[in-house]
C-alpha positions in Angstrom: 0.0 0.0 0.0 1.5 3.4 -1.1 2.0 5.8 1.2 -0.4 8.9 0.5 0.9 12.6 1.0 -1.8 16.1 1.8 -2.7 17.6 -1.0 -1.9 15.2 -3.4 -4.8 15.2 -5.8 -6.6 12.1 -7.5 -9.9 10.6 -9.2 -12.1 8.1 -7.2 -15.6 6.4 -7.0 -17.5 7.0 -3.9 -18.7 3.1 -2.9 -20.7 4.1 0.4 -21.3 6.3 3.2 -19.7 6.1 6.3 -21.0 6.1 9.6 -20.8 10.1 9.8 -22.5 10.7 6.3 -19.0 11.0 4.3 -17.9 9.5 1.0 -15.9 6.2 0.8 -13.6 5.2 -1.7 -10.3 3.8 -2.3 -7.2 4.7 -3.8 -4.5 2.0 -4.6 -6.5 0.1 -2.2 -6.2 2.6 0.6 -9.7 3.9 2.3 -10.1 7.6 1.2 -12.9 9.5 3.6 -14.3 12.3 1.6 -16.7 14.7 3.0 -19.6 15.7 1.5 -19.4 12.7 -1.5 -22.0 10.4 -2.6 -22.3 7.0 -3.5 -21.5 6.5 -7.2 -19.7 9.9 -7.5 -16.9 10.4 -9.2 -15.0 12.7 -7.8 -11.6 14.9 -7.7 -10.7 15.1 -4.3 -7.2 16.6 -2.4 -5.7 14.4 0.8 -6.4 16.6 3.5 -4.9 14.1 6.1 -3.0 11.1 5.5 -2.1 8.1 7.7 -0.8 4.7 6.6 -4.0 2.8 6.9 -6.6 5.9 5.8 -6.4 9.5 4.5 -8.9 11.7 4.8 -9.8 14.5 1.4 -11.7 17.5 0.2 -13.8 17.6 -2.7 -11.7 19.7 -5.8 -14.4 18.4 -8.5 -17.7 16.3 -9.1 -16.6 15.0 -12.4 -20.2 12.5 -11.6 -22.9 13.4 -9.6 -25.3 11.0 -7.5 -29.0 11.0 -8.9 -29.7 11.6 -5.0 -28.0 15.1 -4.7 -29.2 17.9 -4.0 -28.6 21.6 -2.9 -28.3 22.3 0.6 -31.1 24.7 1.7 -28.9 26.3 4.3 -26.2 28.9 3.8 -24.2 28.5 6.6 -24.1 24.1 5.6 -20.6 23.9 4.7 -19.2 26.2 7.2 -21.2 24.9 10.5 -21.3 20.9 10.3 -23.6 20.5 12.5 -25.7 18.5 9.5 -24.2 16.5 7.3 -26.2 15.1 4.6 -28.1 18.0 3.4 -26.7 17.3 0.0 -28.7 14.0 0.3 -32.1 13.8 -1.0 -34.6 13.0 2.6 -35.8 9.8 0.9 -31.9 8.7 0.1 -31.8 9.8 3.6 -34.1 7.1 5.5 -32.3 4.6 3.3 -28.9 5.5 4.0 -29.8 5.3 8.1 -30.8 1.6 7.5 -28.4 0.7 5.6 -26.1 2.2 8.4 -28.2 -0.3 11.0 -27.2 -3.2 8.2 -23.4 -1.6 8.2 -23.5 -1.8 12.2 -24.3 -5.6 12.1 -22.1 -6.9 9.3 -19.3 -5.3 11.5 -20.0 -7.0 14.9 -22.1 -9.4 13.6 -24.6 -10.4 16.5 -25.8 -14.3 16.4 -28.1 -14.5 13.6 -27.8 -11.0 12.3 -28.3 -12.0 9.0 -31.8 -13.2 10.0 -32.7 -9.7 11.5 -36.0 -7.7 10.5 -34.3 -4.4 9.3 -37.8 -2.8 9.2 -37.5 0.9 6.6 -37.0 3.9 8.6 -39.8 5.8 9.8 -38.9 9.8 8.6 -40.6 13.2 8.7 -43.4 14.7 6.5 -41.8 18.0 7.0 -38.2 17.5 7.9 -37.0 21.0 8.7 -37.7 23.0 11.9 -37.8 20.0 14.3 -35.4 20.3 17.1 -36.7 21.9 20.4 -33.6 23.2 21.9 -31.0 25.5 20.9 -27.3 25.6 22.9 -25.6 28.5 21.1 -21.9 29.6 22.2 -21.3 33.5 22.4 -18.2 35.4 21.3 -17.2 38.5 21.2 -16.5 39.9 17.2 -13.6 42.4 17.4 -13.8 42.5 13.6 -17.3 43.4 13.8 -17.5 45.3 17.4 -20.5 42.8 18.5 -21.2 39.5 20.4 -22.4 36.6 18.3 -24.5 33.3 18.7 -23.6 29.7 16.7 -22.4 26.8 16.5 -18.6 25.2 16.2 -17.1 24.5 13.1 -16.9 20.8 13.3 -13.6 19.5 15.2 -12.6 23.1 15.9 -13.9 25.8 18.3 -14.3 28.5 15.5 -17.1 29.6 16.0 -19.7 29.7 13.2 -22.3 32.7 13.5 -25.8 31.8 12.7 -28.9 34.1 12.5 -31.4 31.6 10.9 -31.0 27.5 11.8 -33.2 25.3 9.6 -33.4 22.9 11.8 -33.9 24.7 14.8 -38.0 25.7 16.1 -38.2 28.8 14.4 -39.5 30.3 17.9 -36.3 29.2 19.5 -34.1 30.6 17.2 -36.4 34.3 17.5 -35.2 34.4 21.0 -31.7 33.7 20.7 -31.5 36.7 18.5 -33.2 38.8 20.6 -31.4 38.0 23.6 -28.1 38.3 21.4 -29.2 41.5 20.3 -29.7 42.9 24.2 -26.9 41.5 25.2 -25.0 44.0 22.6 -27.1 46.5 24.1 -25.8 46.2 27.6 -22.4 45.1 26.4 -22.5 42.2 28.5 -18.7 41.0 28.8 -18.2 37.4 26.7 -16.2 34.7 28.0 -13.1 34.4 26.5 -11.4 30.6 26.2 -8.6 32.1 25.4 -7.8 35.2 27.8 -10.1 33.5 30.1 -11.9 36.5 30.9 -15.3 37.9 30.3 -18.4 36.3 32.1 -21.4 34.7 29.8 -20.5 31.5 27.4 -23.7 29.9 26.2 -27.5 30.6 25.8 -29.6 27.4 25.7 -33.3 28.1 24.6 -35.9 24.9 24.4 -40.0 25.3 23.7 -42.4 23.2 25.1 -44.0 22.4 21.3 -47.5 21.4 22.7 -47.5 24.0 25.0 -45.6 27.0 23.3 -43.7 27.5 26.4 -39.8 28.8 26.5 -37.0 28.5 28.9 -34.1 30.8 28.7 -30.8 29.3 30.4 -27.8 32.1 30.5 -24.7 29.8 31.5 -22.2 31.8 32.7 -18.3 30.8 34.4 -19.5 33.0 37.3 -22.9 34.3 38.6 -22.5 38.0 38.7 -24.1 39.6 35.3 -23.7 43.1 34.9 -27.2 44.5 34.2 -28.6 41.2 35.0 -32.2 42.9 36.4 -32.4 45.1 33.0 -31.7 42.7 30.9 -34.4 40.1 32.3 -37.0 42.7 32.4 -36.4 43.3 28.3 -36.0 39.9 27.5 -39.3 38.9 29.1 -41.3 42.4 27.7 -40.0 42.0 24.0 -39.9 37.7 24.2 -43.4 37.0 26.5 -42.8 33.3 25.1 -40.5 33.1 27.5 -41.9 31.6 30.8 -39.1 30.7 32.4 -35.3 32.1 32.7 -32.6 30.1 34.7 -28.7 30.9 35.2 -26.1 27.8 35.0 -22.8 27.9 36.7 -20.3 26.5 34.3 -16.5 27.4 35.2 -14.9 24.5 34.6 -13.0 24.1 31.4 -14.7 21.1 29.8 -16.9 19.9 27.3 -20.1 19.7 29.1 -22.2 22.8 28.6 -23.6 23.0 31.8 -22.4 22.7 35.6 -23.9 21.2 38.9 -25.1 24.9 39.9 -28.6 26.3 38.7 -30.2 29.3 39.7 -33.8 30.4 39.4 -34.0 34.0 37.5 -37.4 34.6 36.6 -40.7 33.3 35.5 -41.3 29.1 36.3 -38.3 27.0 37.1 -39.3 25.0 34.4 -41.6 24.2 31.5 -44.0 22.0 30.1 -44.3 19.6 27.2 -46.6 16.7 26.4 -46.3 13.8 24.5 -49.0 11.4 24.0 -51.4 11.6 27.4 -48.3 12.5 29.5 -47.3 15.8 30.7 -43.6 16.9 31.4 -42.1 18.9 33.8 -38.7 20.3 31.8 -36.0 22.0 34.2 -33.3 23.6 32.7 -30.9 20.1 33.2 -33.4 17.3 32.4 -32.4 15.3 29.6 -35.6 15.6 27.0 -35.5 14.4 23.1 -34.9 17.0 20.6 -37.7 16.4 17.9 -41.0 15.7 20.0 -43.0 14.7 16.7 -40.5 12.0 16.0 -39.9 11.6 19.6 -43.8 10.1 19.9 -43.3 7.4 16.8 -39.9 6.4 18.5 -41.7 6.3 22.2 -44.8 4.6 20.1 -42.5 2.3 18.4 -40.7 1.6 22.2 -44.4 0.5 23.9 -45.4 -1.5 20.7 -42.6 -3.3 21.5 -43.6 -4.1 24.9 -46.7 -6.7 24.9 -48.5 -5.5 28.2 -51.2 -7.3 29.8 -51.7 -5.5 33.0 -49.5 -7.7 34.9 -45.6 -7.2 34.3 -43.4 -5.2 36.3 -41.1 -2.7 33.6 -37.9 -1.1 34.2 -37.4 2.5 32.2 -33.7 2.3 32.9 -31.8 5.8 31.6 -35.6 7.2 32.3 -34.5 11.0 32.3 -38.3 12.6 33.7 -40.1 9.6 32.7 -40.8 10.0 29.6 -41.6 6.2 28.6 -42.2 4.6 31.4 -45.1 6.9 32.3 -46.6 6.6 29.0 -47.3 2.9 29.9 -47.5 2.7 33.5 -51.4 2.6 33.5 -50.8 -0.6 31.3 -48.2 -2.4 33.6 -48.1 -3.4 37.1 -45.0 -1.2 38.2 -42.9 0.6 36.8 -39.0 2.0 38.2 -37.1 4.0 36.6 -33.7 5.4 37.3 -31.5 7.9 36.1 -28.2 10.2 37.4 -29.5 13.4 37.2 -31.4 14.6 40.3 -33.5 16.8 39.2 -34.7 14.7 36.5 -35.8 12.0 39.1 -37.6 14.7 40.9 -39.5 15.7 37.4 -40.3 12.3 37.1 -42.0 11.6 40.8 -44.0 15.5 39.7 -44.9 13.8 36.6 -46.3 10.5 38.1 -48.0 12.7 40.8 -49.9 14.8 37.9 -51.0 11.7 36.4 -52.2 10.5 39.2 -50.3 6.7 38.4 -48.7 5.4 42.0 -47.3 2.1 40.5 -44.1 4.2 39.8 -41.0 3.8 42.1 -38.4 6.6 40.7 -34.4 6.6 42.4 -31.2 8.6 41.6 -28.6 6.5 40.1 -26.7 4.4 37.4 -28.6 1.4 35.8 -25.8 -0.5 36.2 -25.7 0.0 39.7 -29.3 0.1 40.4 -31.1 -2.6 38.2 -28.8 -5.6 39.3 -28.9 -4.0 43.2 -33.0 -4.4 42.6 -33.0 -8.1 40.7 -30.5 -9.4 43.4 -33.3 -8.4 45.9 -35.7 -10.3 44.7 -37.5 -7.7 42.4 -38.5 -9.4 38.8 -38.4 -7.4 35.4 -41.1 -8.8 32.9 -40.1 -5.9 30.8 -36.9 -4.2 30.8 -36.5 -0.9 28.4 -32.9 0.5 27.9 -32.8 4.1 26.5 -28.6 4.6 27.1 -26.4 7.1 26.2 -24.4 7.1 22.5 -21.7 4.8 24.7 -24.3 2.0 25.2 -24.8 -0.2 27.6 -22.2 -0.5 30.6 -20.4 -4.3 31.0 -22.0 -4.5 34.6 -25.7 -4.0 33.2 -24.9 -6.1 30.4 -23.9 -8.8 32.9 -26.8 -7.9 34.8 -29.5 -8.3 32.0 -27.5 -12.0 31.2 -27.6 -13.2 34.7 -31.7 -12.1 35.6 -33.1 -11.6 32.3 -36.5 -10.7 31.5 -38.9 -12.1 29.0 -39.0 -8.9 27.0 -36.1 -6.3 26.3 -36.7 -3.3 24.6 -33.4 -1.4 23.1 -33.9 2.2 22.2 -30.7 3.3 21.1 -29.0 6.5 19.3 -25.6 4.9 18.4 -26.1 2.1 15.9 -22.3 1.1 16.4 -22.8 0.4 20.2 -26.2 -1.6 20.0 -25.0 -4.1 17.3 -21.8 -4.5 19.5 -24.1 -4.5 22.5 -26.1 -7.5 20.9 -23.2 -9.8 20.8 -23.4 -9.8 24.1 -27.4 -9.8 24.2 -28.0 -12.4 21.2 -26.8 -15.3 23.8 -30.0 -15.1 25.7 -32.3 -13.3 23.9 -33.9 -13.2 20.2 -33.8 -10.5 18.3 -37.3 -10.0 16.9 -37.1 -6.7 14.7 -35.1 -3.5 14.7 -37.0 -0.6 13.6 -35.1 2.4 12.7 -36.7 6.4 13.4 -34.9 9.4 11.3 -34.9 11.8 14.6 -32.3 13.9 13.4 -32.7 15.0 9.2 -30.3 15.9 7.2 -27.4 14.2 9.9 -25.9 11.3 10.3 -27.6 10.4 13.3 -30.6 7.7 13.7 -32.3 6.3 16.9 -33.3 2.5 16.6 -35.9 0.7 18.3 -35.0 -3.0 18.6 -37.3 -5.9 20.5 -35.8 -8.6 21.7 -37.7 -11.5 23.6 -35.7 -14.5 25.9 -35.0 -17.5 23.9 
């Protein structure tokens, strides 16, 4: 294999997309990732990055085009990255997010996954719009004289400015300009990562969609805000969307957006949402999905799974405030859920209150602590419902779900990699039944997959 060098320039065919939505081909054998390509292209492309096993390249031509291109809508696509497939037709879309399920598989390969129901991914009517909540980082402009709202360039912390997301709830992205715009008007001093100086770094925004409601969090590395009282009575008189307006205490320097310390502003501590018959309590930490319209098929899709008669006890592990396991608790015997963040737990018990269900038992904690500490005590799981993180499931639950498993699993996942490799270990006691992908995230990468498993 010849060793490539940046910037040399050649000709490939595009055979695939990878699991981030780039172009793969191959040059003298070699595995070229190129951004922004499409299967069947042929393209002229420049090594941007080389290694000896890969090299990475930039479009210099489309000598071919795909039948499935298209132009991006947005004009800040190919500076912000935080979509990738824009240039992808939505219905090439839904099939590339299977056929990323069907990569997944053929990689770990699961007992029998060659047998598996890839059923075709369930997409949007109107895919633009969708996502509830904003987290925009501010900077200062010394070009311009003025502070900013966006998004990273992807892999970099070059800040992309953006006025007018596509895929952002066009109320949220209303506010974040406003609030941009007054915070120009008090000249409110930016954090800088560099000088590390300056006070306010991020503005989240998220709308309840049923109920129209809109929280403001201003996360700052400190909590004194010059003007603070001024600048909340504006925001609230020229945004009366806005119900609720929480500070976040972030001063550490890491990748998390938001720290331990929240503090109560104005308006509600949080709002409210509904999906389905249940409504939510949102505080300004509480994990909640980002497209509620998809967000109901995939939580429809996670309790068709289930079969329920009225008499099995179900475990909403990585339950956030309940979102799932509330929505069948009036068809199940018990329910327990579990989850790390505090407040969320408390948003959950509020939300079972509300509904008046008392067959829910909520606790602060891991799953893999909590769910093997319960089945060890005697407690039995008819149903068990995993929602993790993009990491998957941890060994010890995995252990945990081998050693007392229950006659139905439910795997709601958002990282197709780590629930194939996940089912390896899964697939030795249980049977996987279908795997039914939901497109919660257009025009990226990204897919959530709903996967029923019973016990052999």
């Amino acid at each position: 294999m010849v060793q490539l060098r940046e910037k040399q320039k050649f000709q490939i065919k595009i055979k695939r997309l990878g699991i981030n939505g780039e172009g793969i081909g191959y040059h003298q054998k070699m595995i070229i990732f190129v951004a922004n390509a499409l299967p069947d292209e042929e393209v002229l492309v420049q090594v941007t990055k080389a290694t000896p096993k890969y090299a990475y390249a930039k479009i210099i031509k489309i000598l071919k085009p795909s039948k499935d291109r298209v132009q991006p809508a947005c004009a800040y696509y190919d500076a912000c990255g935080g979509c990738q497939l824009m240039h992808l037709s939505y219905q090439a879309q839904l099939d590339f997010k299977r056929d990323l399920l069907k990569q997944a598989l053929e990689k770990f390969k699961p007992t029998g996954y060659q047998n598996y129901e890839l059923r075709p991914t369930i997409g949007m009517q109107n895919p633009w719009h969708y996502r509830n909540k904003a987290q925009f980082q501010l900077r200062f402009n010394p070009k311009l004289k003025k502070i900013e709202a966006g998004l990273y360039k992807e892999n970099s912390h070059q800040l992309v400015a953006i006025e007018n997301c596509l895929v952002q709830e066009e109320i949220t992205q209303k506010v974040l300009n406003t609030v941009v715009r007054l915070l120009n008007r008090y000249q409110i001093p930016i954090y800088n990562e560099k000088k590390k100086t300056g006070i306010l770094k991020t503005l989240m925004v998220r709308v309840g969609i049923e109920t129209g409601e809109v929280q403001l969090v201003l996360i700052s590395v400190k909590r004194q805000i010059p003007n603070l009282n001024s600048l909340l009575r504006l925001i609230q008189s020229q945004c009366p969307e806005v119900v609720s307006i929480m500070q976040n205490i972030q001063a550490k320097q890491t990748s998390l957006v938001m720290g331990d310390e929240t503090i109560h502003l104005a308006g509600k501590e949080a709002i409210t949402e509904q999906i389905n018959e249940v409504v939510f309590d949102l505080s300004a930490r509480a994990f909640f999905q980002l497209n509620p319209t998809q967000t109901k098929i995939l939580y429809d899709e996670a309790i068709k799974a289930c079969t329920l008669t009225g008499n099995e006890s179900v475990v909403d592990a990585y339950c956030g405030v309940g979102t799932i396991g509330l929505s069948i608790a009036k068809q199940a015997k018990e329910v327990r859920g579990m989850d790390i963040i505090p407040s969320a737990i408390e948003d959950a018990k509020k939300n079972a209150q509300r509904l008046g269900v008392a067959n829910t038992h909520y606790e602060v904690g891991t799953a893999e602590d909590l769910l093997p500490k319960w089945l060890a005590e005697g407690f039995q799981a008819d149903v068990i419902i995993v929602d993790p993180p993009r990491t998957g499931l941890d060994e010890q639950l995995l252990n945990a779900l081998l050693k007392y498993p229950s006659q139905q699993l439910v795997y709601v996942s958002c990282n197709v990699s780590t629930l194939a490799k996940n089912l390896v270990t899964l697939s030795q006691k249980y049977r996987v039944e279908y795997l039914q992908s939901v497109d919660m995230f257009p025009h990226t990468a990204r897919c959530e997959v709903v996967c029923k498993l019973t016990l052999k």
